[in-house]
MARKE-290266 format. One record per residue: residue in three letters; x, y, z of N, C-alpha, C in turn. Coordinates in nm, 3 decimals. Layout:
 nugu    n.c1    n.c2    n.c3   ca.c1   ca.c2   ca.c3    c.c1    c.c2    c.c3
  Ala       X       Y       Z       X       Y       Z       X       Y       Z
...
This chain:
 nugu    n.c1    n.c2    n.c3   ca.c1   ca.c2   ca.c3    c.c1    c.c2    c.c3
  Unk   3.520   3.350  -9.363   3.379   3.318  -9.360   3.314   3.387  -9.241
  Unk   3.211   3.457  -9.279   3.121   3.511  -9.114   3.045   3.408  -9.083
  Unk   3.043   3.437  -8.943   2.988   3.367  -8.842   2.795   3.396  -8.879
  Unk   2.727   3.364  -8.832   2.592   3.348  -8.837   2.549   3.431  -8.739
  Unk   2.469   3.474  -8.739   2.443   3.620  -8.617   2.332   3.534  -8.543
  Unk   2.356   3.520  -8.420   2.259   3.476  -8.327   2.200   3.554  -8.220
  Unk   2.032   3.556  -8.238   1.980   3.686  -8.179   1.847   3.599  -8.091
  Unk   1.869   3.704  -7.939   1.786   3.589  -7.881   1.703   3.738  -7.799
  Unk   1.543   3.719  -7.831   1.478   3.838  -7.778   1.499   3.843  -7.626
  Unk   1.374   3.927  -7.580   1.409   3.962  -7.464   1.268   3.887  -7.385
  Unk   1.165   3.828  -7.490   1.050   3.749  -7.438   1.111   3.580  -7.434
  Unk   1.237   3.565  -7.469   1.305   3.442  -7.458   1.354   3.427  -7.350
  Unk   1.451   3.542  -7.289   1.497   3.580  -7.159   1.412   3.566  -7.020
  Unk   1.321   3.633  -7.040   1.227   3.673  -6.919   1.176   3.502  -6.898
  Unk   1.228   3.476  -6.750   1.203   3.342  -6.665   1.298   3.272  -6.681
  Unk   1.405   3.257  -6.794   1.516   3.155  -6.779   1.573   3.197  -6.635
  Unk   1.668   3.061  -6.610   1.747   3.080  -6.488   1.870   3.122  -6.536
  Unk   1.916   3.169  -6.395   2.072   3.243  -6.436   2.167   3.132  -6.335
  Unk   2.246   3.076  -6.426   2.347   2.970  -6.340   2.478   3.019  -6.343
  Unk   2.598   3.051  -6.216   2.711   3.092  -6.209   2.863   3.020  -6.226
  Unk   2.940   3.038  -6.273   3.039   2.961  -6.284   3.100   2.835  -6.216
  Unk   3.018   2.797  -6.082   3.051   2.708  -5.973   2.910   2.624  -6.018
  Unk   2.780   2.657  -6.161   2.689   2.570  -6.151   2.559   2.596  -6.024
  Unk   2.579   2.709  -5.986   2.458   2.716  -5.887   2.375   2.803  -5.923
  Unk   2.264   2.804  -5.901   2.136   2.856  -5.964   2.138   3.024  -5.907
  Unk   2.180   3.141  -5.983   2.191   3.275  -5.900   2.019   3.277  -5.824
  Unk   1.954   3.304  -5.979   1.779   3.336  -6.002   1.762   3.331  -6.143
  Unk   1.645   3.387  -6.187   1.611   3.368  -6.285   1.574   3.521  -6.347
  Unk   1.592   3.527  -6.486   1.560   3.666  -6.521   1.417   3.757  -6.532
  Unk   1.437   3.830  -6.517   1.292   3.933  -6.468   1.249   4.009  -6.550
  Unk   1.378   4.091  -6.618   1.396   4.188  -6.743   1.523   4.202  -6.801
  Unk   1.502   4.269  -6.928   1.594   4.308  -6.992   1.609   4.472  -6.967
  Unk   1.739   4.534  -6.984   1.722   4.674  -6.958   1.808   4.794  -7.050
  Unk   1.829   4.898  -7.054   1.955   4.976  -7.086   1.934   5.035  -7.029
  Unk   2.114   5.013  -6.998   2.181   5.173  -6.934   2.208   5.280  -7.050
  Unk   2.146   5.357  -7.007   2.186   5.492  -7.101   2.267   5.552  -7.067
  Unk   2.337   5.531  -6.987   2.491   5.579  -6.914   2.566   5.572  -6.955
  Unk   2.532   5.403  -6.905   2.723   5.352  -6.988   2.687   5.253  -7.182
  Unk   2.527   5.280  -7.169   2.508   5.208  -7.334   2.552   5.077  -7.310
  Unk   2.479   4.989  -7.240   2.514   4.852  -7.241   2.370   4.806  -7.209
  Unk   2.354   4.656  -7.206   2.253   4.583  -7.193   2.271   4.548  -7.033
  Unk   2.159   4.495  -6.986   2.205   4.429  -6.857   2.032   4.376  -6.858
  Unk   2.058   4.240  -6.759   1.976   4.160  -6.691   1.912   4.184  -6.537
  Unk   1.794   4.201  -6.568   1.759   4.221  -6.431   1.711   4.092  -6.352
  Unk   1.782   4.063  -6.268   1.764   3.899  -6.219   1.702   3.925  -6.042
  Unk   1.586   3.849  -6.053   1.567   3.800  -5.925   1.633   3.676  -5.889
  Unk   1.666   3.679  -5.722   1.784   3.624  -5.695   1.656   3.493  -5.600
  Unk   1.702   3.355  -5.520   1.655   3.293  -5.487   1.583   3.345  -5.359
  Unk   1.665   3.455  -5.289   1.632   3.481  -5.212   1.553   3.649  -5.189
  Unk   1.455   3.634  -5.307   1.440   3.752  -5.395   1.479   3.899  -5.382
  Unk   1.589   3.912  -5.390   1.635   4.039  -5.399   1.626   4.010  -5.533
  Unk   1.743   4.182  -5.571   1.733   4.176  -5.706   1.879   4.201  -5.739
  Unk   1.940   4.195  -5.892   2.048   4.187  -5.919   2.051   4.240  -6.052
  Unk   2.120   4.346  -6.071   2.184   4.407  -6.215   2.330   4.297  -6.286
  Unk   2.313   4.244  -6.363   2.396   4.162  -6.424   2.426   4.203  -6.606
  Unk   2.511   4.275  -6.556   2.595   4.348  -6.681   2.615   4.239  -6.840
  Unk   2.534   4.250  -6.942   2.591   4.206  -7.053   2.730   4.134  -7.064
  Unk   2.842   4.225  -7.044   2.959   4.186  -7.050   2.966   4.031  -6.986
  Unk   2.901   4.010  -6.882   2.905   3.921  -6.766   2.819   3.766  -6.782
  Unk   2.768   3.770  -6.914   2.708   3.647  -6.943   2.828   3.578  -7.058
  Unk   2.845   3.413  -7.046   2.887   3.367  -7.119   2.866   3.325  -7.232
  Unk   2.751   3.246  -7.224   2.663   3.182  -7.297   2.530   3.146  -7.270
  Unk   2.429   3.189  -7.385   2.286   3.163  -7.342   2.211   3.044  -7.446
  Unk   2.175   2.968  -7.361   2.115   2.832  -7.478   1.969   2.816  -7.366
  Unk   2.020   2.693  -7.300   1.825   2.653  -7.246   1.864   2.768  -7.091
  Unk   1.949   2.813  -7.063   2.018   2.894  -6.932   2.070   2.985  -6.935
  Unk   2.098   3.094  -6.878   2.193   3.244  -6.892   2.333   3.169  -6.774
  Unk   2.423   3.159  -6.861   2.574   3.114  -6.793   2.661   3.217  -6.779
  Unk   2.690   3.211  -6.622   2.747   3.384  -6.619   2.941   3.349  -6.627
């Protein structure tokens, strides 16, 4: 049986928070992006202490009301 394809835009993304495996709040997302390099997705996250942060596709777990890295 296939699975159900779950597709979540990129105007869904922009402002969720990004929470890390220990449960702490990294930042929240800013943009969506591609690398045309390496052909992957990645998150552009402002961090609490607003820098900024490239967060590789590969590197998210699960996304529901939060991006879980």
């Amino acid at each position: 049986m296939s699975q159900k394809k779950r597709l979540v835009s990129s105007q869904k993304l922009v402002g969720m928070q990004v929470i890390d495996v220990k449960g702490i709040m990294v930042g929240s997302v800013r943009d969506v992006g591609v690398d045309l390099t390496d052909k992957r997705l990645v998150l552009y996250v402002t961090t609490k202490a607003k820098t900024e942060l490239e967060i590789p596709w590969e590197s998210i777990q699960s996304i529901e009301d939060v991006v879980l890295l």
